[in-house]
SEDREN-838430 format. One record per atom (N, C-alpha, C): residue in one letter; x, y, z. Coordinates in pm, whole numbers, plus 50000, padded with zeros to 5 digits. Atoms other than C-alpha are relative to their C-alpha. Layout:
! residues N
AXYZ/...
//
This chain:
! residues 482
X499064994049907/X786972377103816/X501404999349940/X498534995850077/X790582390903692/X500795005350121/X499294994649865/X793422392503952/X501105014749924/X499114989750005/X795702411103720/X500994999450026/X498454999449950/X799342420203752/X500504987449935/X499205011050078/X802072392003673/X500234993150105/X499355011849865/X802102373804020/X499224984949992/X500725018649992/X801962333104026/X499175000250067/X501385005249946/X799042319304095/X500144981650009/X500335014850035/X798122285404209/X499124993250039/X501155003249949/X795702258904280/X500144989450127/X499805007349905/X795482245304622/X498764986450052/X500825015249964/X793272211404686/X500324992450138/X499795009649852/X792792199005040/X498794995550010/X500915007250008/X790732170305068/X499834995450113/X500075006349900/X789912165005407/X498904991450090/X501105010649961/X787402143905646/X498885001949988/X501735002649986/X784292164105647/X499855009949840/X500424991350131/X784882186005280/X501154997749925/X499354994750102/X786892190704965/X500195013549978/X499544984650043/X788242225904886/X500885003049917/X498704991550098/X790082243304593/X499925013350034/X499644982049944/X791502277504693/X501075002449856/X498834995450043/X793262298404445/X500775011150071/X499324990349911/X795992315304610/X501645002749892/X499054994850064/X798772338004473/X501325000550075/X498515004250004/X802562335804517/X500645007050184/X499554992749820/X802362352404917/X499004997150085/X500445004949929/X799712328805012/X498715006450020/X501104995549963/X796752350904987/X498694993549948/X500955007250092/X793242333504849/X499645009249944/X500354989750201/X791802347204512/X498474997050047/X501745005850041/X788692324804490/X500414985850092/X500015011149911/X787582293404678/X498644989949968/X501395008850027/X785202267104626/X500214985350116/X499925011649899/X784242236004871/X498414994449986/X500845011450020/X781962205104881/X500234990350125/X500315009249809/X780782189105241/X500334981849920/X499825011550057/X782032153005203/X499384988050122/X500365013149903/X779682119805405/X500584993050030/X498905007249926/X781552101805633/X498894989150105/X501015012549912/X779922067805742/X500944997650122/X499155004049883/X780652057906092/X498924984050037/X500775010749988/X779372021206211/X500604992050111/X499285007349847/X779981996206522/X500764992849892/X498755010350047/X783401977906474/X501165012749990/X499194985450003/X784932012506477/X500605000049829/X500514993150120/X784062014806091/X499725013449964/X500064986450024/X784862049005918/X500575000949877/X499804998150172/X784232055005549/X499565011149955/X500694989050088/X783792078805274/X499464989749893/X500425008050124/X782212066904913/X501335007149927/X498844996150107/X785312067904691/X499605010949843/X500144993850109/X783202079604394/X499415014650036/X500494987849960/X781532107904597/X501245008550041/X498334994450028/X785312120004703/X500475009449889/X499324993650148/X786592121304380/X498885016949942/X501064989550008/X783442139904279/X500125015750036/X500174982549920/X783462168504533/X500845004349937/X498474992550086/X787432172804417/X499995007749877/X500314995250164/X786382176904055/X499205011350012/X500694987050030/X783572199504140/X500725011950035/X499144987149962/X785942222404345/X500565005949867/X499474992950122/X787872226104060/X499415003149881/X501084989750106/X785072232903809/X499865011950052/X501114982849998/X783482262103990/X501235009850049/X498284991049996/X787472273604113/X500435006849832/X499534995450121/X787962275303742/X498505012849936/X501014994750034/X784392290603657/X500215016550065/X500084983349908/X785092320803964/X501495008549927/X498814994649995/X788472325803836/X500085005649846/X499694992750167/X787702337103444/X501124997449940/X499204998050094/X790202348603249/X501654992450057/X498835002249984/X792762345103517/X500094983450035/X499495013150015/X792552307203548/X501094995349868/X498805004650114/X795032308903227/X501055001950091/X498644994349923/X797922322603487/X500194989850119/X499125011149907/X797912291103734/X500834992249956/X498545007450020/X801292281503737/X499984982750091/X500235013049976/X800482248303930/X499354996450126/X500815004149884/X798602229004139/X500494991950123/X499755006349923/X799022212004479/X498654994350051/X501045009249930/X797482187504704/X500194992150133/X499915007349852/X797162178505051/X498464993250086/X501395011049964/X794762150905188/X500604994650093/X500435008149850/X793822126705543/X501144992349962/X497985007950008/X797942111505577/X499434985949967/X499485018549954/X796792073905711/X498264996549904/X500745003050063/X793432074605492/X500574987649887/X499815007250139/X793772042205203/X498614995849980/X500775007450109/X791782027504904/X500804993049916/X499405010850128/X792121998204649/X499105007549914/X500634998850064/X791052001004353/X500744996049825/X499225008650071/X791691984603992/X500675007249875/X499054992650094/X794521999603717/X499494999649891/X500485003650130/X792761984803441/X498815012549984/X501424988749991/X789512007303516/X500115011250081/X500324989349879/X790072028403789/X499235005150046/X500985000049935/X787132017003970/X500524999250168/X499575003849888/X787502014804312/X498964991250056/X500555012149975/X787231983104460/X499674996650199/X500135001149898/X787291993204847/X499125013850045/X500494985449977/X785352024205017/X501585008250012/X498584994949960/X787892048205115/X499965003550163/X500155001949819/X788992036405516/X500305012750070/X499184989649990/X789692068705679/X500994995350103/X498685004049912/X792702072605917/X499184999350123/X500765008449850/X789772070106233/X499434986150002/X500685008449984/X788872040506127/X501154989450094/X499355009149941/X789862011606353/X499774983449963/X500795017650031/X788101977106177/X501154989649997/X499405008250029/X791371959706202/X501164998750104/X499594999949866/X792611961906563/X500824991850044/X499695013949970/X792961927606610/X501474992849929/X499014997950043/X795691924706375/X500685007650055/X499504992449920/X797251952606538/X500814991250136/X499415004749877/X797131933206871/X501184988249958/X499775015850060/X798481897706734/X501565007049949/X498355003750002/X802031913506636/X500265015150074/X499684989549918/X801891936206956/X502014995250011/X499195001649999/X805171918106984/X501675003449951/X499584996250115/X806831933506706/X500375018250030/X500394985050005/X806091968706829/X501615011249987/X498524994350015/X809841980206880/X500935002649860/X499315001150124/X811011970706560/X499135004449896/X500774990850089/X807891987706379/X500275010849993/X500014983649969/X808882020606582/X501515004649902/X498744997250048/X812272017306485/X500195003949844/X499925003750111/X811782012106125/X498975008149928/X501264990050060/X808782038106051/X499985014750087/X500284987949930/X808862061306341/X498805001950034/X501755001249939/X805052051706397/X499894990850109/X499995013649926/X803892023806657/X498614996449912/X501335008350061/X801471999006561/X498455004050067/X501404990749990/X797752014106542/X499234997149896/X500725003350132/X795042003206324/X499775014649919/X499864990050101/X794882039106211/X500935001849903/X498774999850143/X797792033605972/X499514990649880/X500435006850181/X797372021605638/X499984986450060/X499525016949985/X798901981305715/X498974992449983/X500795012949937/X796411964605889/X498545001049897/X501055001550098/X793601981505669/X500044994949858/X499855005850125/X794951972005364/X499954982449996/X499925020149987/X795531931705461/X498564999150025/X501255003049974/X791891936405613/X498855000549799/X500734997550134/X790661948705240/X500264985649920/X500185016150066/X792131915105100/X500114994150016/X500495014449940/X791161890605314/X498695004450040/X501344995050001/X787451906705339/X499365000249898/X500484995650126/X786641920705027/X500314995349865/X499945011450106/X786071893204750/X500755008849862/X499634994650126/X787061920704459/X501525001949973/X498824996149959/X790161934204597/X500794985049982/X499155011350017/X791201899704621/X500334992349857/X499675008050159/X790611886404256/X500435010749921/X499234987650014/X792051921104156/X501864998150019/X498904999649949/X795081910404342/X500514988649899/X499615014450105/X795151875404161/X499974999749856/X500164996550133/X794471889403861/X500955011349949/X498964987150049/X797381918203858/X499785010949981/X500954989950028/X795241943503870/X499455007550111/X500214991649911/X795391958004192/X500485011650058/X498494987349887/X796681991804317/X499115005650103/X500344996549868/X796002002004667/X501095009350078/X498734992249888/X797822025304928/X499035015650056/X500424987750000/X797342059904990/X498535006049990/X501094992450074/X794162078404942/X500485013149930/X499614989250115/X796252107004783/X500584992349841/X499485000450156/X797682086204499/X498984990549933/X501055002150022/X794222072404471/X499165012249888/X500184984150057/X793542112404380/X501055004149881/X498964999950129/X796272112304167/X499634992749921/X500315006750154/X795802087103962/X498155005949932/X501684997950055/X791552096503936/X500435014449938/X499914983550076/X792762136103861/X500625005149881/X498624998550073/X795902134403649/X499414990649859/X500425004550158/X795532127003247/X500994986550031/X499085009249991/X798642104503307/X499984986750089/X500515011949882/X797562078703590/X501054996150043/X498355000949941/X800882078603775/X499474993450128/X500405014449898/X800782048304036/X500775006250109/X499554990249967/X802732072304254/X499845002250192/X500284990349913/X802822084804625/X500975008650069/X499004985949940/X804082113804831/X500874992750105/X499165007249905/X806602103105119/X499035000350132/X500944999349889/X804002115905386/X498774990350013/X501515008450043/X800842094705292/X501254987550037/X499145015849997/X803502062805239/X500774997950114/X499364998749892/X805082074105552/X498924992550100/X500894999449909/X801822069305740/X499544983349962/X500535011649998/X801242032505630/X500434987050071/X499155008349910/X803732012105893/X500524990649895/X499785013750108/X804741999405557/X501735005249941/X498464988650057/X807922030305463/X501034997850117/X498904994549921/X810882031605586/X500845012150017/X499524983749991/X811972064505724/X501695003150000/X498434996749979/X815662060705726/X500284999149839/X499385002050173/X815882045205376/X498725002849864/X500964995550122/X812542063705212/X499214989849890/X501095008250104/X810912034405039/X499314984950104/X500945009849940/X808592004005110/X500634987850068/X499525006849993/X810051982105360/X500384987349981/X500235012850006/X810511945005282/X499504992550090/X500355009349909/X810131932805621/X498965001850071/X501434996649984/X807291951405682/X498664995449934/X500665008350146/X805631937305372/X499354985150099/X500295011049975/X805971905705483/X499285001950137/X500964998049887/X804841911605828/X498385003449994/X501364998650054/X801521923105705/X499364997949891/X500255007450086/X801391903305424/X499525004849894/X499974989050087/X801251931205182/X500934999649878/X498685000150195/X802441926304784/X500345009949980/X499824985950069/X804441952204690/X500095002649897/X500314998250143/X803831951704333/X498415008349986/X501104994649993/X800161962804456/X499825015750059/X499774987549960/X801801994004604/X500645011249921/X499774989450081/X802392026404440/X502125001750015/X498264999949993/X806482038904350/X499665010450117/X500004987549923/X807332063104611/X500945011049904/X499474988550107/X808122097404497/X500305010250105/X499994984749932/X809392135104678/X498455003250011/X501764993850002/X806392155904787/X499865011049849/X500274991050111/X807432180904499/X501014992049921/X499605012650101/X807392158304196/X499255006149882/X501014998750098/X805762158003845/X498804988150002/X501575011249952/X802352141003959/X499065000249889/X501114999050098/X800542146303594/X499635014250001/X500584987150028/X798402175203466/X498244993350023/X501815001649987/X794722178003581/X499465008149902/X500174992650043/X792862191503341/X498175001649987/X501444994849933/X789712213303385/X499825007849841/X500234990050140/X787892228303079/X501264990749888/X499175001950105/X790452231102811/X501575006550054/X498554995149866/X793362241303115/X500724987850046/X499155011549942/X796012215903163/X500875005550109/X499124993449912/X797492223803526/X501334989550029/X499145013749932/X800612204003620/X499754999650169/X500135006749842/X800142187903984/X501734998750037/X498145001149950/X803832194704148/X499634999050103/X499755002849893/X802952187204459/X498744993850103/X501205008149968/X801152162004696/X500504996350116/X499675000749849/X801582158705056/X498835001750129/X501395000549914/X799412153205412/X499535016049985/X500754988449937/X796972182105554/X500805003150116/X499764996749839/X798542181505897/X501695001149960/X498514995250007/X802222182305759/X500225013749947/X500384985550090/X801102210405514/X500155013350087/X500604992149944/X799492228505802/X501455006250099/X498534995649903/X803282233705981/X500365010949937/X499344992750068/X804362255005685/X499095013949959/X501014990550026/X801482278105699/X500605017150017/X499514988249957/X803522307505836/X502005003149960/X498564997049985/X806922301505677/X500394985850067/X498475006049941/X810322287105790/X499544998250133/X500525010749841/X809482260206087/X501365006050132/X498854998249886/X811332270506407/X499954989950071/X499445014749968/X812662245306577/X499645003450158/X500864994349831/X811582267506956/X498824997549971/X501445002350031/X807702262806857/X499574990049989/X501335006649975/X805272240206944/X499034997749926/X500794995550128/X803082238506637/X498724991550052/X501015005049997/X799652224006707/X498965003449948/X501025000850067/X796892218906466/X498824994350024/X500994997449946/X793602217906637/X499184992649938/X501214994150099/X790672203006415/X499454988750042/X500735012149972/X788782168706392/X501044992250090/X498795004649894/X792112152606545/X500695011750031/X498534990649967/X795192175306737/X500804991450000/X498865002650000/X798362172806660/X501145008350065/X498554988449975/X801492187006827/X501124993449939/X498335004350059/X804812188806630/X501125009250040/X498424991449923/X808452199306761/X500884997549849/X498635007750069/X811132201406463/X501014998150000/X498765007549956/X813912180806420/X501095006549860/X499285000150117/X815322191506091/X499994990849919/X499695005350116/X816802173305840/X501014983650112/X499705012749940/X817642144706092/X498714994150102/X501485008149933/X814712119406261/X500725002950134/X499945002949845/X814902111906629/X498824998250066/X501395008449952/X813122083106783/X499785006350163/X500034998149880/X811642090007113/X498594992650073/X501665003849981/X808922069707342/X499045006350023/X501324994149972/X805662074107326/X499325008049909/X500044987250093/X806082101507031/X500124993949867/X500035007750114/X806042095806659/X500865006549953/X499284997950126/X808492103806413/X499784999749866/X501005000450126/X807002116006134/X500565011749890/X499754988350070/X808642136005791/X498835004349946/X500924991650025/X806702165105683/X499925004049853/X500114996650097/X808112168005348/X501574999449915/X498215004050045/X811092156905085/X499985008749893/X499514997350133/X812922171704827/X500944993349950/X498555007750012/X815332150904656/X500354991650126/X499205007549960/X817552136204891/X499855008650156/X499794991649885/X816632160105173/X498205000850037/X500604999449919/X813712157905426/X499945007450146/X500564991149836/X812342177605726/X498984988750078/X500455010849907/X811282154506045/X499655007550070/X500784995749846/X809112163906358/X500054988150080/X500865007949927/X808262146806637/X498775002150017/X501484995449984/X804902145506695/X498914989150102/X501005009249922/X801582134306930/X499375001949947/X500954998850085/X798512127406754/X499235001050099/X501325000949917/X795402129606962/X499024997349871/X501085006150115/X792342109806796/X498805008450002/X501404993549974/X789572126506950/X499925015650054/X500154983649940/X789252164906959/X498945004249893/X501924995950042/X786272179006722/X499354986649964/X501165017649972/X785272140406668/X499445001050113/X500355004149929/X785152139807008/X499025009450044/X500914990549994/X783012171507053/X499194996349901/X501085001850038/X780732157706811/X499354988050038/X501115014249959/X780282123306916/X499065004050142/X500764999049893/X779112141007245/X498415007849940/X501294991550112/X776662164307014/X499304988349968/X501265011650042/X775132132306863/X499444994750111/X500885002149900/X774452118907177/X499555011250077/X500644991749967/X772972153207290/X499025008649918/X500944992950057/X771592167307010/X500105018249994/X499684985149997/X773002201207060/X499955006849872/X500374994350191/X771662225106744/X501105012550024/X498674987849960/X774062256306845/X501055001950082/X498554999049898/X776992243707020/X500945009349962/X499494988949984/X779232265006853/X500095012750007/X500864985449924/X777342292306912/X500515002750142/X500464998249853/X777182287507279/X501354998750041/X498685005349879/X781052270607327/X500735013150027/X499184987249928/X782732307407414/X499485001150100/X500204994149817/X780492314807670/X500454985850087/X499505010849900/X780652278807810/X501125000550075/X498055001049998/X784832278907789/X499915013850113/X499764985249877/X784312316808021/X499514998150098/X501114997449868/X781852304308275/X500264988450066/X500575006949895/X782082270308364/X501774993750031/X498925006349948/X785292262808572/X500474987050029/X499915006749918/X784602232008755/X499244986449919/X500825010950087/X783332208308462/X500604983350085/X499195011149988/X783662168808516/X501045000149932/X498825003750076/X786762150908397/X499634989149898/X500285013150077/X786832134308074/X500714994349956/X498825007150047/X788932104907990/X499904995549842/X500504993150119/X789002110907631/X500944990449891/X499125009650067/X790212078507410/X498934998849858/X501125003050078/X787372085807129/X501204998249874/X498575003950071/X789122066806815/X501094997150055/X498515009349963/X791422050907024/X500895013750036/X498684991049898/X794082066807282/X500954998949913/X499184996850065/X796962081507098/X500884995450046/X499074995749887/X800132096907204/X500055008750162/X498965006150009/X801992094007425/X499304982050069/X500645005449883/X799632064907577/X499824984849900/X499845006150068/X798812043707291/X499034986550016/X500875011749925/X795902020707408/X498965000849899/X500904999350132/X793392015907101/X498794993950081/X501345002749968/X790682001307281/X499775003550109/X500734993849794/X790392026907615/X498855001750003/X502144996949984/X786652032307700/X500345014750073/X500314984849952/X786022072407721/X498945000750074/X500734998449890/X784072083908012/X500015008250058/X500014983049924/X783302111808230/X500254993150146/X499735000749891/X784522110508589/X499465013950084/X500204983549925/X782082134308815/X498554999549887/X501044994850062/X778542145808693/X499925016049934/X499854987150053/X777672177708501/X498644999349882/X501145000050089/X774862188908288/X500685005349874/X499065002050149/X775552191307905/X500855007549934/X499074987750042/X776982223307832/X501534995750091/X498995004349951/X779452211508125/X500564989249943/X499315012850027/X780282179107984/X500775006949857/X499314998350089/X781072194007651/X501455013550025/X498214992149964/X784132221107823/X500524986450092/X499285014349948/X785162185007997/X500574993649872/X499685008650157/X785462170807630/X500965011649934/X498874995550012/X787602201707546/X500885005450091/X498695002249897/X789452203607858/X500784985849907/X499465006950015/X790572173907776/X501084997049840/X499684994650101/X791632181607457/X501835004250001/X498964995449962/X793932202307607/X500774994850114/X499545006149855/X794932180407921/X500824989049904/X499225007750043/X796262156007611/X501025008949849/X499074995450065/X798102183107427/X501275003550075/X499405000549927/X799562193307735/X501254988850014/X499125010749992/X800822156807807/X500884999149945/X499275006450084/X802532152707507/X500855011149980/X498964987950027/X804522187707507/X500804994150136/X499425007249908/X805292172807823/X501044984049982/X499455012950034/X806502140407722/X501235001049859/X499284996550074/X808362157707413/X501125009950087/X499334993549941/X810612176607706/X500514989750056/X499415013749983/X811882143807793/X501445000749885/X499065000850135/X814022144907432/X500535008749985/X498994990750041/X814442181407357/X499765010250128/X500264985749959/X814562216507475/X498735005850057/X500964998550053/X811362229007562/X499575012649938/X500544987650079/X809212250307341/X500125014350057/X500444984549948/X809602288507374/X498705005450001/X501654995050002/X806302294407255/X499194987449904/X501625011250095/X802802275307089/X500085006649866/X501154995650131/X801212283206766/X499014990149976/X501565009749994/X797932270806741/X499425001649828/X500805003050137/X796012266006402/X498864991450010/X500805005850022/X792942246206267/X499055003450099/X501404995549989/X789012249806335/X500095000850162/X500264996449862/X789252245206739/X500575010850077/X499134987349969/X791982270906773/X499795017150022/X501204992350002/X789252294206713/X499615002950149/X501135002849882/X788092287307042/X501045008650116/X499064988849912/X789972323307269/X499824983350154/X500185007349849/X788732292707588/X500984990049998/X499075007950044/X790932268507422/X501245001550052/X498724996850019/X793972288407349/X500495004450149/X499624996249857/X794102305207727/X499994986350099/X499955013049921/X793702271007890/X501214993049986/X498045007550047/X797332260607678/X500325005950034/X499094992049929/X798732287607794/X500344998550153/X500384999949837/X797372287308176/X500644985050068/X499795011049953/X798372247508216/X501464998949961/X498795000750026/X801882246508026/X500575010449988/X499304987849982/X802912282108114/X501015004949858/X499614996750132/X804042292807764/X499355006349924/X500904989450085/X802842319707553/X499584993349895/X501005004450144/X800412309707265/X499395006749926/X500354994550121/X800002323406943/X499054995549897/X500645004750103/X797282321606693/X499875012249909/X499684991350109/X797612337906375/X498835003349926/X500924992850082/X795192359406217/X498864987449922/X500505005250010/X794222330906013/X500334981550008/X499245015449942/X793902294306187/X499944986849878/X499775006550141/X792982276105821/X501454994950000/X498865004650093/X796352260905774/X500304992349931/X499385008150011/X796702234905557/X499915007149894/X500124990150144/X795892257005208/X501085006049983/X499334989449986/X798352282605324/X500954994349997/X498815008049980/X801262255105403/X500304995449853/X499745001250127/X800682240805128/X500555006649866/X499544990050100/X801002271904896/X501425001949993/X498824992049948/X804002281905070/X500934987949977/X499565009950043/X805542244604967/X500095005749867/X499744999350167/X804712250004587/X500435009549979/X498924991450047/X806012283504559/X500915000750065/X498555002349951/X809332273004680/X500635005950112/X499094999649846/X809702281105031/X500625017749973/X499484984749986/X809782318604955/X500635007950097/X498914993249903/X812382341905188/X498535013650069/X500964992449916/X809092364205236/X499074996849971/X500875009649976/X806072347105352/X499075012350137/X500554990549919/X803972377905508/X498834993950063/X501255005649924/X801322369605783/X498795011349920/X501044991550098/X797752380605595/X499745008650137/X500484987249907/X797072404005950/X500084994750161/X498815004949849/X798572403106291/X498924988950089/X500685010249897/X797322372606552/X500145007550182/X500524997749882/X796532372606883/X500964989150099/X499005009049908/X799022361507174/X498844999850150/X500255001849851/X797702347407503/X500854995450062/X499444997849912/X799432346607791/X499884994050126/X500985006749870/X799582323708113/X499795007950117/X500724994749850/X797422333108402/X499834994350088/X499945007749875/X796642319308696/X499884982549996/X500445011250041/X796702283508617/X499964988450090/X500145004949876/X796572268108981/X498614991149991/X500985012749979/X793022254608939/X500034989149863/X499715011250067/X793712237308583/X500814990350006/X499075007749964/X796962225308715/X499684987150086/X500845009149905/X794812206708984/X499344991649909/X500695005750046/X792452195208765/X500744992149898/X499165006750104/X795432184408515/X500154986650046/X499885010049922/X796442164808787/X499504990150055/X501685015950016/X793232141008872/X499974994449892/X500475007850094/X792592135108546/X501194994549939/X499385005950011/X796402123808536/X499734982850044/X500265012649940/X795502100408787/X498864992949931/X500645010950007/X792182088408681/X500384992849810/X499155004650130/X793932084008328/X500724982350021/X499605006349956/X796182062308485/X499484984050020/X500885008549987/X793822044008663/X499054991849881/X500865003650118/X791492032308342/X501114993049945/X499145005050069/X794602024408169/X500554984450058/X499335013449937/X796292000308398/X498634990050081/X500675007049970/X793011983908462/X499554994149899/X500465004550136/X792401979908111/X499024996349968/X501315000150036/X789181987708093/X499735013849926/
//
């Protein structure tokens, strides 16, 4: 395959929870060629959630074999590669070999809670100082758990020979000829270990979680010189390395600061931006999306843990072979589903309760329970656009993205409950497209590949009701702390 012409080309790598993917895409964001590799994700009681580090790497590499194989002649014309991977994902693993000495924890995993609780005390001066709250989904607690658990990691550590952090500069160092110890500001952002005011690894955070920082990577911009990967006899340089879900903001261009951005997929996220200045707010995270130099872009943002997790953990316990087959009609027909209180992976934003017990309130047969599991979805995206109108302005309009966004039952239900028009764009994929639109420098024209689809609120009187119960029995669960 030959694209032709003289327009940059580059290679995009997003490594996310359930696959690996290389896309080549040219200088206006369009894909060329594409390759992807399903990636196993162990789940286990203790709220245990791993990949195999060497199967990871693996998929990555193969993407970019058979990316380079589809792309012929014109794989000589990629001008450079990027990379966006799971933010609060880490691995150890040792400098000398660059074996890895831990699985790789993802960001659902929770095995280290308990820590968490034990400097609940602390929580103010974590927020202050990261713009996160304390959550075993952040790097911290998994990393202290890796070396006080895991006998290797530890004589690794005693032996000088440990680097840990990130799971992107994990990818860096395994991809790159150069083995640059290295991470992006977003990944290092996400470990309750950075400091967001002054961009590097805090000290007093360190100590608080008893974390060497000699075992932690330098911090670096997201567009940096990260090494050259090289495929065949093709040395690409790696300029750029940053999350999936920060990526996925820049999918359409220049961030407006009226928009609502929410990225839909295994977790939702909603982000509001702030610019080139933070701003703490409760309940909400403070999270940059991406540095250059001396200059950063901040959001606020709510994470939600459980949105296609949580539609699958109901699938495993049902067994459903064509749910997404069936979820359109469901989302058109069934109005009056139970309510589900929806803390799978631990309650987010704005609520913040890591060990709520999810549950259905109300009976329903299974097709019903699963539009209860994405009601709810949307009953905690809602919240948190809600709880972000507390701080700013509110949103003029949505944009929706990632795999659930898909879902026309979805997008009219955001509309119908927070009365605000909602946009989804031709294509909801974003983190490839963000990404692109990072490495070729924030281009002045950034064309949508073919017009999206606006919905519009409608009568939203009976979701509003139903918003409203499952405020309360929210409530209720919470302050009973069960």
């Amino acid at each position: 395959m030959n694209y032709g012409g003289e327009r940059q080309l580059y290679i995009i790598m997003d490594q996310g929870g359930h696959a690996s993917r290389a896309v080549v895409m040219d200088e206006s964001g369009r894909p060329l060629a594409e390759a992807e590799r399903a990636l196993e994700t162990s789940r286990t009681e203790g709220g245990f959630v791993e990949h195999d580090p060497r199967e990871l790497v693996r998929s990555v590499r193969e993407t970019l074999a058979e990316i380079a194989q589809k792309s012929g002649g014109s794989f000589e014309k990629i001008k450079a590669a990027g990379l966006a991977t799971q933010r609060s994902s880490i691995v150890c693993w040792d400098k000398h070999t660059g074996e890895a000495l831990s699985p790789v924890i993802s960001w659902q995993d929770t095995r280290a809670r308990e820590r968490i609780i034990q400097l609940a005390h602390r929580a103010g001066e974590v927020h202050e100082r990261t713009g996160l709250f304390l959550s075993a989904h952040y790097g911290a607690s998994k990393l202290a758990w890796c070396v006080d658990n895991i006998p290797e990691v530890k004589k690794a550590l005693d032996a000088h020979r440990l680097c840990f952090g990130p799971m992107s500069s994990f990818l860096v160092w395994q991809l790159t000829e150069e083995k640059l110890f290295v991470s992006d500001p977003v990944s290092a952002s996400r470990t309750l270990l950075w400091n967001l005011h002054r961009k590097e690894w805090d000290s007093q955070l360190l100590e608080m979680f008893n974390i060497p920082s000699g075992a932690l990577p330098t911090c670096v911009p997201t567009t940096h010189n990260f090494g050259n990967i090289k495929t065949g006899d093709r040395r690409i340089p790696l300029a750029l390395v940053t999350g999936d879900q920060s990526a996925a903001m820049y999918a359409y261009g220049k961030l407006q600061p009226e928009t609502a951005y929410m990225n839909i997929g295994t977790g939702a996220f909603v982000s509001r931006p702030l610019g080139q200045q933070p701003l703490l707010a409760p309940g909400l995270l403070t999270s940059v999306i991406n540095q250059q130099g001396g200059i950063s872009d901040y959001v606020l943002e709510g994470t939600i843990n459980g949105a296609g997790s949580a539609v699958e953990w109901l699938r495993e316990a049902h067994g459903t072979e064509d749910l997404w087959e069936q979820m359109p009609g469901w989302l058109r027909t069934v109005v009056d589903p139970p309510l589900f209180l929806n803390g799978i992976s631990g309650l987010g934003a704005p609520f913040w309760v890591p060990d709520f017990v999810s549950g259905f309130v109300g009976n329903g047969q299974p097709h019903e329970k699963f539009v209860a599991v994405v009601e709810s979805v949307v009953f905690l995206l809602h919240r948190n656009v809600v709880e972000m109108g507390l701080s700013l302005k509110g949103p003029e309009k949505i944009q929706v993205t990632g795999g659930l966004a898909a879902q026309d039952g979805i997008c009219q239900r955001l509309a119908d409950l927070t009365r605000i028009s909602v946009f989804r764009p031709a294509q909801t994929e974003a983190t490839v497209r963000g990404t692109c639109y990072l490495l070729a420098g924030r281009p002045d024209r950034w064309p949508e590949p073919a017009p999206g689809v606006w919905f519009e609120p409608g009568d939203g009187t009976l979701i509003t009701q139903r918003y409203g119960k499952w405020v309360e029995e929210m409530e209720k669960r919470i302050n009973s702390g069960k």
